[in-house]
Every structure is written in C-alpha cells, then in structure tokens.
LONU-494597 format. One record per residue: residue in three letters; residue number from 0; y negated, z, x negated of N, C-alpha, C, O, CB in turn. Coordinates in steps of 0.1 Angstrom, whole numbers. Each point is the difference from the previous one (the first is absolute). Glycine has a CB too. Example, Ala and Ser with C-alpha at 12.3 -4.5 7.8 and 13.67 -1.06 7.14 Angstrom:
<sites>
 residu num   n_y   n_z   n_x  ca_y  ca_z  ca_x   c_y   c_z   c_x   o_y   o_z   o_x  cb_y  cb_z  cb_x
    ALA   0    57    78  -132   -12     0     9   -12     0    -9     0     7   -10    12     5    29
    SER   1   -23   -19   -15   -11     0    -9   -11     8     8   -11     1    -5    17   -23    -7
</sites>
This chain:
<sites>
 residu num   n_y   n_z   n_x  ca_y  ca_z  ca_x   c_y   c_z   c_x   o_y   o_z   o_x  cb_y  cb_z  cb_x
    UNK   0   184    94   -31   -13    -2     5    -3   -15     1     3    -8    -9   -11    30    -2
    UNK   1     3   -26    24    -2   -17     1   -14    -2   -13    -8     7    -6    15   -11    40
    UNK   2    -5    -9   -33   -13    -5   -11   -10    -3    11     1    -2    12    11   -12   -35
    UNK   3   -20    15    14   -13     1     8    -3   -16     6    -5    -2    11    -5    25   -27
    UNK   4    14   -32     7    -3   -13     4    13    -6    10    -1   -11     6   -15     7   -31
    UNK   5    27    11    27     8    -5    12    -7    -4    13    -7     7     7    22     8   -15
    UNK   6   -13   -29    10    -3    -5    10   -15    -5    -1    -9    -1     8    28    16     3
    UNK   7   -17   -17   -25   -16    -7    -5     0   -15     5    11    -7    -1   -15    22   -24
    UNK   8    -8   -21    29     3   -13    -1     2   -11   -10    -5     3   -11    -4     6    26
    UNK   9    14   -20   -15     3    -9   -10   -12    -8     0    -4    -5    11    29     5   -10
    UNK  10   -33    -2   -16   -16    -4     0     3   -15    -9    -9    -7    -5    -6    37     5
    UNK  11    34   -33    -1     4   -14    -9    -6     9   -16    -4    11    -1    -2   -40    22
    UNK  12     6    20   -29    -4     0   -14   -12     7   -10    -1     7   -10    12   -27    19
    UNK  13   -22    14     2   -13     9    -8     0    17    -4    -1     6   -10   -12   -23    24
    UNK  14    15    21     2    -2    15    -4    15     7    -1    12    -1     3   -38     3    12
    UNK  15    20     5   -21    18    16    -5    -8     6     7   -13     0    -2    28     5   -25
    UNK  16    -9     2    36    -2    14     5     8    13   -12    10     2    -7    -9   -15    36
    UNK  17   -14    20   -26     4     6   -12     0    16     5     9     7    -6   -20   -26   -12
    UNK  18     3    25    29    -2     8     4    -5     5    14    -9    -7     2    10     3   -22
    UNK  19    -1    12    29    -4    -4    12   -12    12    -2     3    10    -6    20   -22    22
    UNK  20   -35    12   -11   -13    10    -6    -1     7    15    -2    12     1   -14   -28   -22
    UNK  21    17     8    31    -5     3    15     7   -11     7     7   -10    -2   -32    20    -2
    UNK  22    20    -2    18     0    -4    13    -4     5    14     3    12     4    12   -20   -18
    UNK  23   -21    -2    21    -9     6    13     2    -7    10    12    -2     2   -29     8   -13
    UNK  24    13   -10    15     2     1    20     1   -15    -3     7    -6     8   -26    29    10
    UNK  25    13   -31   -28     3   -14     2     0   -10   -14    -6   -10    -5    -5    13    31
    UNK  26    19     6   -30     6    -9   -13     6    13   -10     2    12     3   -23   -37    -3
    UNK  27    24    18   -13     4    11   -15    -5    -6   -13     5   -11    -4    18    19    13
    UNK  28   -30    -4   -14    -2     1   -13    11     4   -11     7    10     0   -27    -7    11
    UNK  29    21   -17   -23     9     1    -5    -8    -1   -20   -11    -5    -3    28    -6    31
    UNK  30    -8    18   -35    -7     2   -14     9   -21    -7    12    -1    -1   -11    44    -3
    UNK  31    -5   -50     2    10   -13    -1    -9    -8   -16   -11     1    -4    18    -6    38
    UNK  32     2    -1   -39    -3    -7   -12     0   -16     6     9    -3     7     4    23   -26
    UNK  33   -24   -28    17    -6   -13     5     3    -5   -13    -7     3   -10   -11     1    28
    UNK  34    31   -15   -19     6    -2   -10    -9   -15    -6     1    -3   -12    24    17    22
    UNK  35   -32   -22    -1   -11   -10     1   -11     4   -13    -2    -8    -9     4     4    39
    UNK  36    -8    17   -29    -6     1    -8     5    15    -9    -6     2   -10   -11   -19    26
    UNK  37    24    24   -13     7     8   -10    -6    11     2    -1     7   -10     6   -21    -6
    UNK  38    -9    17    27    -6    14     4     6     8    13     8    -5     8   -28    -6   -18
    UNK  39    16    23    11     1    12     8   -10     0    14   -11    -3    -2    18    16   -22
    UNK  40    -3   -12    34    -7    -4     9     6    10    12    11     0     4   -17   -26   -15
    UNK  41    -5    33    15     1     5    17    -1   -15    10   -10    -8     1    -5    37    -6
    UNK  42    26   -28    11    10    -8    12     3     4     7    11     5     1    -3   -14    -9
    UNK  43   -22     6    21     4     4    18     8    -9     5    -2   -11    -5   -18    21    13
    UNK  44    29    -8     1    13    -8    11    -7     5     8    -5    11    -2    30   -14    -5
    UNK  45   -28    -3    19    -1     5    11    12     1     7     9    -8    -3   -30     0     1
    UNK  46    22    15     8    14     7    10    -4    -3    13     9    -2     8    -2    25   -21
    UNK  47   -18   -25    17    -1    -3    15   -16    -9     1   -11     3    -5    29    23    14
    UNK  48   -12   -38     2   -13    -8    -5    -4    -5    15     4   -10     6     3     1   -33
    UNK  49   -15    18    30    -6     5    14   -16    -7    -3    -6     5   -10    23    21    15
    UNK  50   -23   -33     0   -11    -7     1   -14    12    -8    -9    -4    -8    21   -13    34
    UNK  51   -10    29   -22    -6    11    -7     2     6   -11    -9     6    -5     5    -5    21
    UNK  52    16    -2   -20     5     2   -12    -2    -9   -11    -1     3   -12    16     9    25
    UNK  53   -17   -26    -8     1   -11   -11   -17     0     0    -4     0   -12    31   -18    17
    UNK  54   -35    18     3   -14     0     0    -5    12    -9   -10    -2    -8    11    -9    33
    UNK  55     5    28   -26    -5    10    -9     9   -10   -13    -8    -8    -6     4    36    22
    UNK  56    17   -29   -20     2    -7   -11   -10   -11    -7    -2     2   -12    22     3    22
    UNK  57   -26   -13    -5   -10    -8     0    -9     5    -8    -1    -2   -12     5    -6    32
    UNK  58   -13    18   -12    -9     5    -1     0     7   -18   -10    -1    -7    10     2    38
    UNK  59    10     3   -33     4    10    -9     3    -5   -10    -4     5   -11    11     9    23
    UNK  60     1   -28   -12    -2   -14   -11   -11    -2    -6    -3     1   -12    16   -12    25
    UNK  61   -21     8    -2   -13    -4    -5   -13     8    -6   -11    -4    -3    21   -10    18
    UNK  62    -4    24   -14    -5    17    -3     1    -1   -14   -10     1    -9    20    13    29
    UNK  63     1   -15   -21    10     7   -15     4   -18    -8     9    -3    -8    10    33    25
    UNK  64   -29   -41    -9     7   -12   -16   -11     0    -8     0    -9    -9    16   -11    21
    UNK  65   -26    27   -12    -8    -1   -13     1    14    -6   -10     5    -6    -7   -23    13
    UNK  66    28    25    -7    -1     8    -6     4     0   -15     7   -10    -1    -6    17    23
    UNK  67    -2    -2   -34     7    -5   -11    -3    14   -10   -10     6    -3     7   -36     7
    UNK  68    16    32    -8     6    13    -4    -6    -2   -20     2     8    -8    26    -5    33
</sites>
C-alpha cells in the first residue's frame, strides 16, 4: 500500500507532515507538527494556484485566523 504522504511536498524544517486528512479540487490538507512552536496543526498546500483558487484560500485564511481551539 503507497503512504499516504507520497509525493507530499517538501515544507524545509518547520513542518513534519504527519498525516494527509483531505483533499479537493485545489489543494490537501495535511495533519503536521509545527516544530517553531511544538504543536499540531491542520496544513493546506495548495495543488493548484488559479487566481480563484488562491482568492477562496484567502478568503478562508482570514475566516479561520482567529480561530482558537
């Protein structure tokens, strides 16, 4: 069975990919440990960066940065 993170991208040092949770029409969600501050963190890549795709990304950033668990 392939791993699920085959063909994950290389994010350098901060993040481990740790898990892949999803994926949709323009990016994947990944389960990753943010070694900066020592935590667990849902991590979108975008897979395709189409002027509408980066504009809902945007949108959904700014949605979801005051959120706090």
């Amino acid at each position: 069975m392939a791993s699920a993170l085959a063909g994950a991208p290389d994010l350098g040092d901060r993040f481990e990919l740790l898990e892949l949770l999803g994926a949709g029409t323009s990016g994947r969600v990944y389960r990753a440990r943010d070694s900066r501050y020592g935590l667990e963190v849902a991590l979108k890549v975008l897979t395709t960066v189409r002027p509408e795709a980066l504009r809902a990304f945007k949108q959904e950033f700014r949605a979801l940065a005051h959120v706090s668990h």
